[in-house]
C-alpha positions as CSV (number, residue, x, y, z in Angstrom):
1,X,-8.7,-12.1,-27.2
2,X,-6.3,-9.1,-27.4
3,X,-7.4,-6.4,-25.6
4,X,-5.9,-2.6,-25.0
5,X,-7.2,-1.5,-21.3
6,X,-6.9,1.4,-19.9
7,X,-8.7,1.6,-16.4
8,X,-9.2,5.6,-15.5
9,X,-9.5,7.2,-12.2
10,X,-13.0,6.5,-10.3
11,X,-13.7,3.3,-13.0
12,X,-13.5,-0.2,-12.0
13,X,-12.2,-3.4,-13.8
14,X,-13.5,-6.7,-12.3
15,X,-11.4,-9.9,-13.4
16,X,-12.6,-12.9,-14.7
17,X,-12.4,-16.1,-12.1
18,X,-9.7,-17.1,-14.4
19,X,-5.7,-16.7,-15.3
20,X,-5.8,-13.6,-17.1
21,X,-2.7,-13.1,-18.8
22,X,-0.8,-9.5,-19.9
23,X,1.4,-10.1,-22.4
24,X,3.4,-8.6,-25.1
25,X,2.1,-7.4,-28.1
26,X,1.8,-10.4,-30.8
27,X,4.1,-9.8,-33.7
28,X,2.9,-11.2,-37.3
29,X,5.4,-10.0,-39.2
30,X,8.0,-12.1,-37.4
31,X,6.5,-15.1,-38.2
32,X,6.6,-13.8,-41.9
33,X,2.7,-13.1,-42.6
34,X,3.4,-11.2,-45.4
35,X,0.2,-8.7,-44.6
36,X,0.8,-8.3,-41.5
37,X,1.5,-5.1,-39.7
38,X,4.8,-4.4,-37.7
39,X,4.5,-5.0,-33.7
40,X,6.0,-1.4,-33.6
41,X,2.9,-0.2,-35.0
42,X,0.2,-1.9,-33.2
43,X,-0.9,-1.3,-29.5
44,X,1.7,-1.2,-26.9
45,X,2.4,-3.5,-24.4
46,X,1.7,-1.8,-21.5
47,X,-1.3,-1.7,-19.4
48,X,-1.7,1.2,-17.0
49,X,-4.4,1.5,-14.5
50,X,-5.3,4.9,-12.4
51,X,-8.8,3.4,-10.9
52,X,-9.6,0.1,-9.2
53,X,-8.9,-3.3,-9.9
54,X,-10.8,-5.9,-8.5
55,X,-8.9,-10.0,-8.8
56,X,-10.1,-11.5,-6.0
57,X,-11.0,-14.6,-8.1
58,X,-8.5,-13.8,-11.2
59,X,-5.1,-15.2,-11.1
60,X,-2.9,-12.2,-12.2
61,X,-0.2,-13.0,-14.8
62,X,2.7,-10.8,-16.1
63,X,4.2,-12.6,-18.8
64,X,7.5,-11.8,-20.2
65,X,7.6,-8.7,-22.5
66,X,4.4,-7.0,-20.9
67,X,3.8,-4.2,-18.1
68,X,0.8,-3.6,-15.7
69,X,1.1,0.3,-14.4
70,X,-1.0,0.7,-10.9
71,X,-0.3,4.7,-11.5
72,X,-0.6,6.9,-8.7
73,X,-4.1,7.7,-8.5
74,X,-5.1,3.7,-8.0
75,X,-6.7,1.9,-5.2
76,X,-4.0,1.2,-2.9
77,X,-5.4,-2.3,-1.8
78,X,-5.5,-5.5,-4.2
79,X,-6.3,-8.9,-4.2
80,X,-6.0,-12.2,-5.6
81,X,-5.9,-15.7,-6.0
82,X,-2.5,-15.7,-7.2
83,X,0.2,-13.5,-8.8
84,X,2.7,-14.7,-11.6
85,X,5.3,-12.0,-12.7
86,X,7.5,-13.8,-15.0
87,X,11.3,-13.2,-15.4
88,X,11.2,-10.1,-18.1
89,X,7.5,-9.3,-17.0
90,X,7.1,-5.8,-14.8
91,X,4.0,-5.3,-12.3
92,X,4.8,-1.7,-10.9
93,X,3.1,0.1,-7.9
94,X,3.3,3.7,-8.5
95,X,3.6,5.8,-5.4
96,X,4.6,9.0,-4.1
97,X,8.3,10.2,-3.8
98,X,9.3,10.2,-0.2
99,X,6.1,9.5,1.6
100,X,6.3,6.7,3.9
101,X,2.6,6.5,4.1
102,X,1.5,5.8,0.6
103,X,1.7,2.0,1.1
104,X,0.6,-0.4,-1.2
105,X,-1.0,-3.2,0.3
106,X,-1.1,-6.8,-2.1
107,X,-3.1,-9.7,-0.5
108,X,-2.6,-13.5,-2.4
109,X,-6.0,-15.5,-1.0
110,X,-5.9,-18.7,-2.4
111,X,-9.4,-19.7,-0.6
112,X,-11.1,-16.9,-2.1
113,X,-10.7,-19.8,-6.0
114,X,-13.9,-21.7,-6.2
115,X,-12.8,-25.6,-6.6
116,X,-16.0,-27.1,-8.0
């Protein structure tokens, strides 16, 4: 499923217990579907995020190609069962110019994945 998301400030996005994958935007016309529109036009590749994002289950993937934006106004604390930022892939913390106390804090708990 290809989604657009766009998480606002004060909303929540809770991911599946599962890989969930950001990824570029699929391009048709370069495998030469004749009806098919160009990437250029279709929804970009970029996720951005200004509320809360829960992964404590959800292994978080950047795949080549795609962004994830945690913009300023985020939840400064995340966590997950895993992180995979592949080489072309960009996972970027916003934060505040010259304050040494806006922090980002990223926790990777691999006992929080359920096994059975």
């Amino acid at each position: 499923m290809t989604v657009a998301i766009y998480v606002y400030e004060n909303a929540t996005l809770v991911l599946p217990p599962a890989v969930v994958d950001f990824r570029q935007r699929f391009d048709q016309a370069a495998l030469d579907v004749p009806q098919a529109c160009p990437a250029t036009d279709l929804v970009s590749s970029q996720v951005k995020i200004w509320g809360r994002l829960i992964g404590d289950k959800a292994h978080l993937l950047v795949s080549k190609g795609a962004t994830l934006i945690m913009e300023l106004p985020a939840i400064r604390q995340l966590r997950f069962a895993g992180i995979t930022v592949q080489d072309g892939g960009v996972f970027d913390l916003q934060s505040y110019y010259g304050d040494p106390t806006d922090q980002w804090s990223i926790e990777v708990c691999v006992e929080l994945v359920d096994h059975s």
